[in-house]
C-alpha positions in Angstrom: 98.6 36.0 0.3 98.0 33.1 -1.7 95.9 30.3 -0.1 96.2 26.8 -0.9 93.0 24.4 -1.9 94.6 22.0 1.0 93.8 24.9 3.7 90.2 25.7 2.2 89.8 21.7 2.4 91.0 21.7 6.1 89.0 25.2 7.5 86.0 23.3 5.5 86.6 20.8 7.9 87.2 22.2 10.9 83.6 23.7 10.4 82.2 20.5 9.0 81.2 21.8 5.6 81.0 19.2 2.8 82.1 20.8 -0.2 82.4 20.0 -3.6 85.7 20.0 -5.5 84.0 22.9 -7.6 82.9 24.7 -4.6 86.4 24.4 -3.0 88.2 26.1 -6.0 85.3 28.9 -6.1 85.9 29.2 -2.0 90.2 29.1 -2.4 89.5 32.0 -5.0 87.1 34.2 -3.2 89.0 33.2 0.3 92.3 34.3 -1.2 90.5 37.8 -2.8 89.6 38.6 0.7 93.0 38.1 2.2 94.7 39.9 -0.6 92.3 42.8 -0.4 93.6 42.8 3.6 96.7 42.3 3.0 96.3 45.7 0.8 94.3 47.4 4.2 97.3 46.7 6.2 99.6 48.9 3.9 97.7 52.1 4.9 99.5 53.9 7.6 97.2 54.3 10.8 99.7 55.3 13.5 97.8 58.9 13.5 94.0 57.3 14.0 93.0 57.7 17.4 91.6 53.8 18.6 87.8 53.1 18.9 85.2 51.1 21.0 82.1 52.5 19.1 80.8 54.7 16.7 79.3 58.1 18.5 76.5 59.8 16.3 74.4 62.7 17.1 70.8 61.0 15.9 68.6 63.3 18.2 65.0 61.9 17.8 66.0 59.5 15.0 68.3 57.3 17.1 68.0 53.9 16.9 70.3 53.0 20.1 67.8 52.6 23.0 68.5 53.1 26.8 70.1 50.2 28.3 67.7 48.8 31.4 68.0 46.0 34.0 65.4 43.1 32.8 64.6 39.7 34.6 66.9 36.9 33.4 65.4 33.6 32.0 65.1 30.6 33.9 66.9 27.6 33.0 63.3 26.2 32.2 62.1 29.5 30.4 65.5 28.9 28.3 65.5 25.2 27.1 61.4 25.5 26.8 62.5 25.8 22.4 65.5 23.7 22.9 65.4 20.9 20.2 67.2 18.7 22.8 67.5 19.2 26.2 68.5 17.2 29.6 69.9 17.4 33.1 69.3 21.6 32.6 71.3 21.6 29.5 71.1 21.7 25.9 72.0 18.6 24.1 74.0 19.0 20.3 75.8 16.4 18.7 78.8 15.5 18.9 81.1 17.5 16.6 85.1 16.7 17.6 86.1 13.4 17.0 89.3 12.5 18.9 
């Protein structure tokens, strides 16, 4: 798949990045690397693997996974108390989307 410096330009965008014209050809290179080396994933025939939802392991005493337990929920205080901006029990960010 080859991806156009117009697209990198508009995803840059879209995620409010202000990149150079040199950092948009290194991004439309890498970008289009990655999509070409998925595009080469897609060719492997996987009609035979069985789907997923997680990796299981057999860790024993090693395992890093740790028993799931029911915990108190933060307050809406307790959760804006490190917000940067907060009012009327929210957190405030700028505007992003112009219209």
């Amino acid at each position: 798949m080859k991806l156009t410096e117009e697209e990198v330009r508009r995803v840059a965008e879209l995620g409010n990045l202000a990149l150079s014209d040199e950092e948009i050809a290194k991004m439309t290179h890498d970008l289009d690397g990655i999509l070409s080396h998925i595009d080469k994933l897609n060719e492997l025939d996987t009609s035979n693997v069985e789907p997923m939802a997680q990796v299981l392991f057999e860790a024993g005493e090693t395992a890093t996974l740790r028993e799931d337990r029911e915990s108190p929920c933060l307050s809406n205080v307790e959760a804006l108390a490190n917000a940067p901006t907060a009012g009327s029990g929210y957190f405030k960010v700028p505007r992003v989307i112009e219209r």
